[in-house]
C-alpha positions as CSV (number, residue, x, y, z in Angstrom):
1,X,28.2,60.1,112.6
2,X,25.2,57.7,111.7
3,X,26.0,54.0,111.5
4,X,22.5,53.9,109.7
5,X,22.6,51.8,106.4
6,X,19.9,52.0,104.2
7,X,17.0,49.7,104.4
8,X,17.3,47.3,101.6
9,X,14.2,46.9,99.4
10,X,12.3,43.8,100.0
11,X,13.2,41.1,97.6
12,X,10.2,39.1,96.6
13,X,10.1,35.1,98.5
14,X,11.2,32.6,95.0
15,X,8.9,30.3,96.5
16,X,6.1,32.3,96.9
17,X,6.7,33.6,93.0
18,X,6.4,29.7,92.3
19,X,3.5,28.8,94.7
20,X,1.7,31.8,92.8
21,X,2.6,31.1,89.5
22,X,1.4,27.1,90.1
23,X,-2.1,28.7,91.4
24,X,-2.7,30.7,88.5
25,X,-1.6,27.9,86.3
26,X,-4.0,25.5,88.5
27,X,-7.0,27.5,88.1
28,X,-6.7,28.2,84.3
29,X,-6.8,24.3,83.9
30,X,-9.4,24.2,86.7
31,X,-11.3,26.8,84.8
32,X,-10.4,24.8,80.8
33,X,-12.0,22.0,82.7
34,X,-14.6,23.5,83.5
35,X,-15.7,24.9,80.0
36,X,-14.3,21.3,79.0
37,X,-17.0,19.6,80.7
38,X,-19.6,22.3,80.1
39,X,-19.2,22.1,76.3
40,X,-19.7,18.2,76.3
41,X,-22.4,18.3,78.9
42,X,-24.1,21.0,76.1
43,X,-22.8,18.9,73.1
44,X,-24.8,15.8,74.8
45,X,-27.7,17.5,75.3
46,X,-28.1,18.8,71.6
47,X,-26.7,15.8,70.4
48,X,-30.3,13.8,72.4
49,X,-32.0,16.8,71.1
50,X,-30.7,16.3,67.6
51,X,-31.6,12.8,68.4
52,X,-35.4,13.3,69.8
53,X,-35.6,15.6,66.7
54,X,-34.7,13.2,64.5
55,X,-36.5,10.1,66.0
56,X,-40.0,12.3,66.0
57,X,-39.4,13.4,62.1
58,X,-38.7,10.1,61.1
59,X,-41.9,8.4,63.1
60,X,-44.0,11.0,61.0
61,X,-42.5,10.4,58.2
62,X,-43.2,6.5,58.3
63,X,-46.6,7.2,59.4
64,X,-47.3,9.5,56.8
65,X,-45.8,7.3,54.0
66,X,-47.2,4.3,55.7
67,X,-50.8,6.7,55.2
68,X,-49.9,7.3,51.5
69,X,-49.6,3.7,51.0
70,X,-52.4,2.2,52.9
71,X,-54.7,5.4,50.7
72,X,-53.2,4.2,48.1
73,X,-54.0,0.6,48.6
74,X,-57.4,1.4,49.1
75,X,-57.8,3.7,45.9
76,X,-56.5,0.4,43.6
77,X,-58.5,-1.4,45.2
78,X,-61.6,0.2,44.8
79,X,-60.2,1.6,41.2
80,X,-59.5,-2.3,40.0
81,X,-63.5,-3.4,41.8
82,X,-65.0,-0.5,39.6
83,X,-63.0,-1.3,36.1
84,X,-64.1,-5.3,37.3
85,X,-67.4,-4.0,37.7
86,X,-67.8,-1.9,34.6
87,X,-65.8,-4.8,32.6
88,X,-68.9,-7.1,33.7
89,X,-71.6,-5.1,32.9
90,X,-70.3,-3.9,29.4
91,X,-69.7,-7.5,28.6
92,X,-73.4,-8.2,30.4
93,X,-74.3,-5.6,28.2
94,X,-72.7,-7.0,24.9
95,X,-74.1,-10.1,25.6
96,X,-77.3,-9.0,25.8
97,X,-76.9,-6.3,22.3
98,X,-75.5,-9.8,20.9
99,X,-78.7,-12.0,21.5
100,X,-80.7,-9.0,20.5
101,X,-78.9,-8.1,17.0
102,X,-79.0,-12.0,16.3
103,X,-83.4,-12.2,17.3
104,X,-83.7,-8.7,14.8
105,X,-81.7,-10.5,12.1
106,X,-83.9,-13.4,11.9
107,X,-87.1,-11.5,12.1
108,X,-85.8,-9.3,9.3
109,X,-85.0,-12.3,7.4
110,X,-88.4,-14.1,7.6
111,X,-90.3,-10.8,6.6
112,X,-93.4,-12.0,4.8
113,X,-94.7,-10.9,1.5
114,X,-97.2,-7.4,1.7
115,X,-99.7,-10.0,0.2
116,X,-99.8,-12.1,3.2
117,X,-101.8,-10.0,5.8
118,X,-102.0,-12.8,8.6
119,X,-98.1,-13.2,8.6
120,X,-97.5,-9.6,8.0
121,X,-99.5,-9.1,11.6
122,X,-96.9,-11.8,13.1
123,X,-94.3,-10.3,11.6
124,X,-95.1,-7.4,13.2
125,X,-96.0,-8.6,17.0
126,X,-92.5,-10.1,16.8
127,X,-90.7,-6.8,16.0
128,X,-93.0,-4.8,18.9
129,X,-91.9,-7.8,21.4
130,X,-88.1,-7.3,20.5
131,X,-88.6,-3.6,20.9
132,X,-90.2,-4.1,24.5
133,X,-87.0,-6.9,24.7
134,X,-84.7,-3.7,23.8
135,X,-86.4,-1.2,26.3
136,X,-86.2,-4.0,29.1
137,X,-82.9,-4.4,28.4
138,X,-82.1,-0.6,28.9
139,X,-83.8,-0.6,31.8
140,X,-81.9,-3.5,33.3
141,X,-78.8,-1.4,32.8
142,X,-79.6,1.3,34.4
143,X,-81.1,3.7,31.1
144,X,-83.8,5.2,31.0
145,X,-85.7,8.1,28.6
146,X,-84.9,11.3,29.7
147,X,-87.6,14.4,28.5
148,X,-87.0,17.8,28.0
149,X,-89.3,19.9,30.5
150,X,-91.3,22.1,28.2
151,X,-91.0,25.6,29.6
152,X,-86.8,24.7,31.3
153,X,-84.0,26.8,30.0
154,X,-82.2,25.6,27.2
155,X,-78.4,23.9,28.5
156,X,-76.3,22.8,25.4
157,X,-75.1,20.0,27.8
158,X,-78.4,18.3,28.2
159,X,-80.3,19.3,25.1
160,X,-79.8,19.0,21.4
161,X,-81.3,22.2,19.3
162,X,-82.6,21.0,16.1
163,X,-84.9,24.3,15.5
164,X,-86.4,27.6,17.0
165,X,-89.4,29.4,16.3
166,X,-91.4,31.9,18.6
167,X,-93.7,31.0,21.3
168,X,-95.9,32.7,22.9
169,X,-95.9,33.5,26.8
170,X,-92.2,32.3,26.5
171,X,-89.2,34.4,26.7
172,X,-86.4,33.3,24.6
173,X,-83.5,30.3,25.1
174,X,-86.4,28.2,26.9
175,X,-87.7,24.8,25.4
176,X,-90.5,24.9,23.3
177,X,-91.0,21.4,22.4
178,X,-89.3,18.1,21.9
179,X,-88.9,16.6,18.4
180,X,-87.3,13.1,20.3
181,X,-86.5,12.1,24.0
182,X,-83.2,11.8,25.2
183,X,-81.6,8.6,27.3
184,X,-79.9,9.0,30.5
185,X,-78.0,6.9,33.0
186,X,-79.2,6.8,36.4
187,X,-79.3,10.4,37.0
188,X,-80.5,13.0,34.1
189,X,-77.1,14.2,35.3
190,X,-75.6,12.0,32.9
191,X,-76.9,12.3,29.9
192,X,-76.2,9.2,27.3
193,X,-78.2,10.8,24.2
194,X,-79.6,14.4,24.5
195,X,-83.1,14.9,23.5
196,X,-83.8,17.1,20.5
197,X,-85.8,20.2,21.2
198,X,-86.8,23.4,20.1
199,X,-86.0,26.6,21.3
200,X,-87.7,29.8,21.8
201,X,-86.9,32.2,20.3
């Protein structure tokens, strides 16, 4: 007859079930740590990125404004010299209209009688010397007679038609005369009074 008893099944160690249960526990923290610190380390770095980011746009920023304003200063500047400028010369020029409107009134009011030919001959220098006074004075501003190039192509911006008529050897739309000069300012570019001309037909 056997004595043998059947072997009992092996019963797992309580204290090993604990030690294995704190390790897993331990390295799910260890690991939550981990990602813990990872995530702030990577929230720190953006955060300086963000930062850097930030810094640069604003420098640009306050150098571009600071641009704007110094462009700005410098376009008043010049705008308020230019308006100081023109204000000078138009009153220069006012002046000037002034003194010569006053000199034409008094000639015109010491006009002599027809009957008088000696005075009439005075009468007359003085009105040629305030016309050369008048022509000075455009020339002192900057005015000068501007011509129509006999020959040119007509330009509505620069010329005043005041007839046509056929000419010969010219094609049509050129100029074929001038009846009175123009004045320009500086340049012919800038044409004060257009000279009258006619065009060919």
């Amino acid at each position: 007859m056997s004595t043998d008893f059947p072997a009992e099944t092996a019963r797992p160690d309580p204290a090993a079930l604990a030690r294995a249960d704190h390790t897993i526990g331990s390295s799910t923290i260890y690991r939550l740590c981990e990602e813990v610190i990872a995530l702030r380390e990577l929230n720190n770095r953006q955060h300086k990125l963000f930062e850097q980011a930030l810094t640069k746009a604003r420098d640009d920023l306050r150098a571009s404004f600071n641009s704007f304003a110094g462009d700005t200063q410098r376009a008043y500047q010049q705008l308020r010299q230019e308006v100081h400028g023109e204000k000078r010369v138009s009153l220069a020029l006012l002046n000037e209209l002034l003194d010569l409107g006053m000199e034409l009134e008094h000639i015109a009011a010491s006009r002599p009688a027809p009957d008088d030919p000696e005075a009439v001959t005075r009468w007359m220098e003085a009105v040629e010397v305030q016309s050369r006074k008048v022509q000075s004075a455009l020339a002192k501003h900057g005015i000068q007679p501007y011509d129509a190039v006999v020959g040119a192509a007509y330009n509505p911006a620069i010329h005043e038609r005041v007839g046509s008529e056929k000419a010969e050897g010219m094609g049509p739309l050129l100029i074929a005369g001038q009846r009175e000069r123009g004045y320009a300012s500086q340049q012919p570019e800038f044409v004060l009074r257009r000279p009258k001309v006619i065009v060919s037909e």
